[in-house]
VOPA-641278 format. One record per residue: x, y, z of N, C-alpha, C in turn; residue in three letters. Coordinates in steps of 0.02 Angstrom, whole numbers, padded with zeros to 5 digits, always signed. Layout:
BEGIN
XYZXYZXYZALA/...
***
This chain:
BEGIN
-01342-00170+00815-01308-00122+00858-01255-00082+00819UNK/-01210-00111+00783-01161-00079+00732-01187-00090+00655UNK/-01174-00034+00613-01214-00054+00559-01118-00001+00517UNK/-01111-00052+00465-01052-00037+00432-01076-00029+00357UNK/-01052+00044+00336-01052+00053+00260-00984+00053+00226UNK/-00969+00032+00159-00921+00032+00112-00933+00056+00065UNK/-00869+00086+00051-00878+00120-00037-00810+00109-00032UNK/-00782+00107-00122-00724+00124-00135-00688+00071-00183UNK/-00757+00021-00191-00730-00041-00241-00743-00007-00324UNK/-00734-00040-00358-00718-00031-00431-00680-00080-00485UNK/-00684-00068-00519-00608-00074-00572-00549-00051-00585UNK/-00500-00082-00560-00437-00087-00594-00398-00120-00613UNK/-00340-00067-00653-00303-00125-00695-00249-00162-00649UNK/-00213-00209-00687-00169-00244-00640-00098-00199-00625UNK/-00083-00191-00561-00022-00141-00552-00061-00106-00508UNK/-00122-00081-00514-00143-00007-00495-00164-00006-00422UNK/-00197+00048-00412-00206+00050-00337-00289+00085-00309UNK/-00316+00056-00267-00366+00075-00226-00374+00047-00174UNK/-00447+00112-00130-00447+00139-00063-00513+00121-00049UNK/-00520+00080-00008-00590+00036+00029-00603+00080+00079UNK/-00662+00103+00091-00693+00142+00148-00720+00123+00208UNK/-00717+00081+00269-00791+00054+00301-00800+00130+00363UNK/-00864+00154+00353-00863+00202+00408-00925+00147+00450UNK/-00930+00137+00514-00960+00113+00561-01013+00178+00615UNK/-01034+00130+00621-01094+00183+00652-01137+00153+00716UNK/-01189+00155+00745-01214+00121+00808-01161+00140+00888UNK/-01178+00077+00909-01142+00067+00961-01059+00036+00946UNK/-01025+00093+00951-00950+00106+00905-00919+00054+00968UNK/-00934+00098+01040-00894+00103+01094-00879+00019+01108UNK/-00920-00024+01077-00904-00095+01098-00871-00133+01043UNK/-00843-00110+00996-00796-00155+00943-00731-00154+00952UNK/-00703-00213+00961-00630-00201+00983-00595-00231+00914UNK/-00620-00261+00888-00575-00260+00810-00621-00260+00751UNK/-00578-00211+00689-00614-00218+00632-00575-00250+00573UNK/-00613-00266+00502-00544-00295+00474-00588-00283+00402UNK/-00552-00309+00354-00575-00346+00297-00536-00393+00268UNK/-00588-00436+00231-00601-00487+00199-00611-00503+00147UNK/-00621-00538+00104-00622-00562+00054-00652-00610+00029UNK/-00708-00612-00030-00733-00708-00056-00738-00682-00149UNK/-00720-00753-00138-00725-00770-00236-00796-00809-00251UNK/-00822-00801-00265-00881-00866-00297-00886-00925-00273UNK/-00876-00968-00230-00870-01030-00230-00829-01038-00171UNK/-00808-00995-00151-00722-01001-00103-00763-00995-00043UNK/-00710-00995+00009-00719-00977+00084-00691-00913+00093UNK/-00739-00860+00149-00739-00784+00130-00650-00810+00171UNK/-00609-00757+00157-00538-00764+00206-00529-00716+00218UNK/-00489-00693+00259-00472-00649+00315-00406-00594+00256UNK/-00389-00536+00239-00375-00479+00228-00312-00434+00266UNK/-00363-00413+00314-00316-00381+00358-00348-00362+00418UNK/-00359-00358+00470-00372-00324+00538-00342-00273+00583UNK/-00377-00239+00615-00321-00183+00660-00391-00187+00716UNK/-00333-00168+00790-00371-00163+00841-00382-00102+00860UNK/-00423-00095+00922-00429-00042+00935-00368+00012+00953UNK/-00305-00015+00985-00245+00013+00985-00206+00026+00928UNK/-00240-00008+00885-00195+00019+00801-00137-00061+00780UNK/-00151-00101+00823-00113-00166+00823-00123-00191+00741UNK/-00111-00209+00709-00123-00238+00626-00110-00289+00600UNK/-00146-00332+00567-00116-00405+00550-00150-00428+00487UNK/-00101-00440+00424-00119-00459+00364-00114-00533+00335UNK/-00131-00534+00309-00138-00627+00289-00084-00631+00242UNK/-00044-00668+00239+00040-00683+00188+00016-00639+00112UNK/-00030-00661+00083-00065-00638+00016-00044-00564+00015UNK/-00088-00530+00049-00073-00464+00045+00002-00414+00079UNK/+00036-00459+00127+00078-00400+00156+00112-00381+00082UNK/+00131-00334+00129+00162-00273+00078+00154-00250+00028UNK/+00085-00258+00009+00042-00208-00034-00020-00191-00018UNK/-00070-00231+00028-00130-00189+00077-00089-00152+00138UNK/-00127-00102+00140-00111-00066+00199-00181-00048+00257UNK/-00183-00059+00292-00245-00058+00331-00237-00011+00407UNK/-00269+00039+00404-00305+00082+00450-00351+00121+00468UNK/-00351+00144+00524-00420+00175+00551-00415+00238+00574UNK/-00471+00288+00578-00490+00351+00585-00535+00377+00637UNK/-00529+00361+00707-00543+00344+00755-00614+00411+00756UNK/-00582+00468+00739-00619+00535+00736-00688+00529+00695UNK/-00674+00492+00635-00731+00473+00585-00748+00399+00595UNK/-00732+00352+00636-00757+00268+00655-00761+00246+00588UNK/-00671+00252+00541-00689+00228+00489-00626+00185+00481UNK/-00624+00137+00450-00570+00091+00438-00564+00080+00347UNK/-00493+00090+00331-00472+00106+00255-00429+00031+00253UNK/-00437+00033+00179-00398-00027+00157-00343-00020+00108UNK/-00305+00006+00118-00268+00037+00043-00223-00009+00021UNK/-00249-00026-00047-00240-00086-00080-00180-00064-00166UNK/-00114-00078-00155-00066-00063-00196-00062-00151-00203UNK/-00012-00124-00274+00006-00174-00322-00047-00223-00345UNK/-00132-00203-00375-00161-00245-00351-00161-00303-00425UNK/-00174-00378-00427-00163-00413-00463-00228-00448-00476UNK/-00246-00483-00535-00307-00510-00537-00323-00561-00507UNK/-00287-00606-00466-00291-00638-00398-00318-00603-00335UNK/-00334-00536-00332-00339-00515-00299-00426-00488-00287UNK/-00464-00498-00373-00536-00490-00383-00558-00534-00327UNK/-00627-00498-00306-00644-00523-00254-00706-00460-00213UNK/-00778-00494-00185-00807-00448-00140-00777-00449-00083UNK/-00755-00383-00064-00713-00355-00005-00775-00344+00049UNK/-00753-00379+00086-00807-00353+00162-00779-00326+00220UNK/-00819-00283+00249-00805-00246+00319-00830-00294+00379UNK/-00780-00306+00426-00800-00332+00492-00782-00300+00546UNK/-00848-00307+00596-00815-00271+00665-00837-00335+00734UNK/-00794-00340+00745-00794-00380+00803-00821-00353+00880UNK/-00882-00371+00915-00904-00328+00972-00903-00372+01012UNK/-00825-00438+01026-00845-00480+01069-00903-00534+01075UNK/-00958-00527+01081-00993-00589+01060-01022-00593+00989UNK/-01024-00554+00967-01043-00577+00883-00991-00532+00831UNK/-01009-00517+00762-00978-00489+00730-01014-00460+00684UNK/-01004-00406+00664-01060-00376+00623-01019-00384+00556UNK/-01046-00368+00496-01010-00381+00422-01051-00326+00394UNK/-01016-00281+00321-01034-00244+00290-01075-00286+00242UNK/-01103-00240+00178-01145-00274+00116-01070-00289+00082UNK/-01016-00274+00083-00986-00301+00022-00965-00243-00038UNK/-00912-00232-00057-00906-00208-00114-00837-00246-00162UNK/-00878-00243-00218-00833-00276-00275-00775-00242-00301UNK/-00728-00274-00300-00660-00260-00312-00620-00297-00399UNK/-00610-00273-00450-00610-00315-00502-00566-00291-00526UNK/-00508-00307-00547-00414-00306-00560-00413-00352-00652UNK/-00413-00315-00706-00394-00342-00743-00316-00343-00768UNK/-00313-00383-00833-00244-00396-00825-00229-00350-00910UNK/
***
């Protein structure tokens, strides 16, 4: 029903800064939250940041105050803007949208912070 694309992962160095894309598409009208996420190799994917449909926002200790997370209601797209970033921070970044009974997830884009 919702089908989510990303762009905007890459390489950078440690300090620097980038901008995660998810534009969403389908049946928009039933997602009441979107977010991203995060997994390392081996790890458990963890939670990023989220915003609701009112623009409500909530980041996981790790990132406050250097992800910034919002949405573009006009384009059904949700940004991740990712400052100060550190090599703790490498990791496939995923898009989620929450439609109440299930959750849809993007493919993933790689995020890689050297030092």
């Amino acid at each position: 029903q919702v089908q989510l694309v990303e762009s905007g992962g890459g390489l950078v160095q440690a300090g620097g800064s980038l901008r995660l894309s998810c534009a969403a598409s389908g049946s928009i009208f039933s997602i009441n939250t979107m977010g991203w996420y995060r997994q390392v190799p081996g790890k458990q994917r963890e939670l990023a940041a989220t915003i609701t449909r009112r623009g409500t926002t909530n980041y996981a200790d790790s990132v406050k105050g250097r992800f910034t997370i919002s949405g573009d209601s006009a384009k059904n797209t949700v940004y991740l803007q990712m400052k100060s970033l550190q090599p703790e921070d490498t990791a496939v970044y995923y898009c989620n949208a929450d439609i109440g009974w299930t959750q849809t997830w993007g493919q993933g884009t790689q995020v890689t912070v050297s030092s």
